[in-house]
N, C-alpha and C positions, 0 to 999 in steps of 0.2 A: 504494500500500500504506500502510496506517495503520503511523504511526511514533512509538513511544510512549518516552520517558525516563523510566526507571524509576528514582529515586530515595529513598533511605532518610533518615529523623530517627529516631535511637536503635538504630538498626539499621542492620549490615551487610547488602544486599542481594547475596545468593552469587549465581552462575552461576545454577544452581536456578529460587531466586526469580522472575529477571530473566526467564529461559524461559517459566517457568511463566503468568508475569502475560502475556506478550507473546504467548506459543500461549493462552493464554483468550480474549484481547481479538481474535485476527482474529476467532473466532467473528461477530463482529461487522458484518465485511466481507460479510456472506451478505444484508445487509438494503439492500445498495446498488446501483442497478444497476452505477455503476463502483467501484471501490475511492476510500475516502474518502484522497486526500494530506495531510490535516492534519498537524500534530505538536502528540499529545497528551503530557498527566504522568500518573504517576502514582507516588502518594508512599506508601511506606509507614512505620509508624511504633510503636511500641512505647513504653507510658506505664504504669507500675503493673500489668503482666500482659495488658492488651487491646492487639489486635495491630489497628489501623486501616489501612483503604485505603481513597485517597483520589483517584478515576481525574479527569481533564479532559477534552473530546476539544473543539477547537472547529470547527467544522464550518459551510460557507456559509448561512448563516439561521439557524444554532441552534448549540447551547451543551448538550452532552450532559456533565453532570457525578454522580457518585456516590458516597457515603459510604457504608460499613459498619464494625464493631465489633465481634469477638467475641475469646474466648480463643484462637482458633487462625487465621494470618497466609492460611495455603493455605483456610480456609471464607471469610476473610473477601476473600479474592481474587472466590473463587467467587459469592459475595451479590453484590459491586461489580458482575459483569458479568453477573448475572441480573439487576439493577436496571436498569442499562444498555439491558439488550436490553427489558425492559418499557417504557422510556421512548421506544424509538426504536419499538415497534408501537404506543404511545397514539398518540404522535405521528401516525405512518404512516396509522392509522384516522383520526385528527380530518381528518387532509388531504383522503382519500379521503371522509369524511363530507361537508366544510366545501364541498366540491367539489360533492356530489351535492344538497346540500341547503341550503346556504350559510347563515351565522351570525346572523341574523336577532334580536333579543330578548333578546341575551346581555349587551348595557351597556347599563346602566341610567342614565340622566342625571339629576342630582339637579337639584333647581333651583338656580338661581344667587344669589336672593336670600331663600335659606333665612336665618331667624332667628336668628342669633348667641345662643350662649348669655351672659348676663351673669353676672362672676362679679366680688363686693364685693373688697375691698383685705385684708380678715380671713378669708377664706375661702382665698384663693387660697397655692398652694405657695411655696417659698422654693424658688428654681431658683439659687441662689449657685453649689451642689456639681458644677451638670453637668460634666460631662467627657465629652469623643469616644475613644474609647479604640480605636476601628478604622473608619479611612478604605478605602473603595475606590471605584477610577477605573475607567471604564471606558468605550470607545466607544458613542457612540448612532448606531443602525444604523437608518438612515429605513424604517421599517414600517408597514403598517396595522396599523388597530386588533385585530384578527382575528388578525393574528399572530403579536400583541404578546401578547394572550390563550397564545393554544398556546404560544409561546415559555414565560409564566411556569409556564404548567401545567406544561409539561416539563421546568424544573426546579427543580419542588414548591414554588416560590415563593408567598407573598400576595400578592405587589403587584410590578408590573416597569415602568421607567420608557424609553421610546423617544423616539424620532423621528418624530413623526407623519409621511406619506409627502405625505401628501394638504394639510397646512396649513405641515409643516415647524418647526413648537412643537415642543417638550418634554415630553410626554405621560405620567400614569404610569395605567395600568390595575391593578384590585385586586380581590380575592376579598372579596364584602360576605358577611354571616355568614348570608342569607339562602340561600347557594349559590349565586347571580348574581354581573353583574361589573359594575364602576363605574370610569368613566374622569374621570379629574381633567385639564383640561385646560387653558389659559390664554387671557383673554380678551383 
């Protein structure tokens, strides 16, 4: 059974709430053959009037995550887990597709000794002021390329960085602006 912690920023999360979020989210359970055991969050939170939820679930091979925002905490429950459930049928289809018909034409490999752009001493920014203002860690999970794809798609990502399965590098794959995908990969 999915096992969700329901926790609040700015708000008390009542009985209610807690029910409310956790009978939405089995809905959920109807898309697996067995019941997912994960243990997901989900945070609600209240800023100037907008009531956000903000679900996690992590799940073997994938990372089903969702935001919404609106004036009302119970819609914005509702959007999270119709999001949810749209993410886990793209998903479900790409699988069933990638299956029947396999990912053939999808990365694009650029050359490797594309021409650098040149850029003068006068031209160039003043990078003094950078600042990192939010770090995150996280495991690389040894994937192909293919499902390092679907993984960023499903969660609305540009660009997601893996474990290549097949070379065992550092891989990141990315949404080129053409609608194609391009894999950066290490020599």
């Amino acid at each position: 059974m999915l096992n969700i912690s329901v926790r609040g920023q700015q708000i008390e999360v009542t009985d209610a709430l807690r029910d409310y979020v956790s009978k939405k989210l089995t809905r959920l359970e109807k898309y697996f053959d067995a019941p997912p055991t994960s243990d997901g969050t989900a945070t609600l939170s209240v800023a100037k009037g907008v009531h956000t939820v903000e679900v996690t679930i992590p799940l073997p091979g994938m990372l089903l995550r969702a935001e919404h925002k609106s004036d009302d905490m119970y819609g914005s429950i509702d959007a999270v887990v119709d999001k949810l459930e749209r993410q886990i049928r793209k998903y479900k289809t790409k699988v069933n597709r990638r299956r029947q018909e396999g990912i053939k034409g999808l990365v694009v490999e650029e050359p490797v000794d594309a021409p650098m752009l040149a850029v003068s001493e006068d031209e160039s920014e003043d990078y003094s002021g950078l600042e990192v203002v939010r770090t995150k860690r996280f495991t690389l999970k040894p994937m192909d390329v293919e499902e390092a794809i679907l993984q960023m798609d499903l969660l609305g990502h540009n660009f997601f960085v893996f474990s290549n399965i097949d070379s065992r590098d550092v891989n990141v794959v990315y949404k080129r602006n053409d609608g194609r995908y391009g894999l950066i990969a290490q020599d």
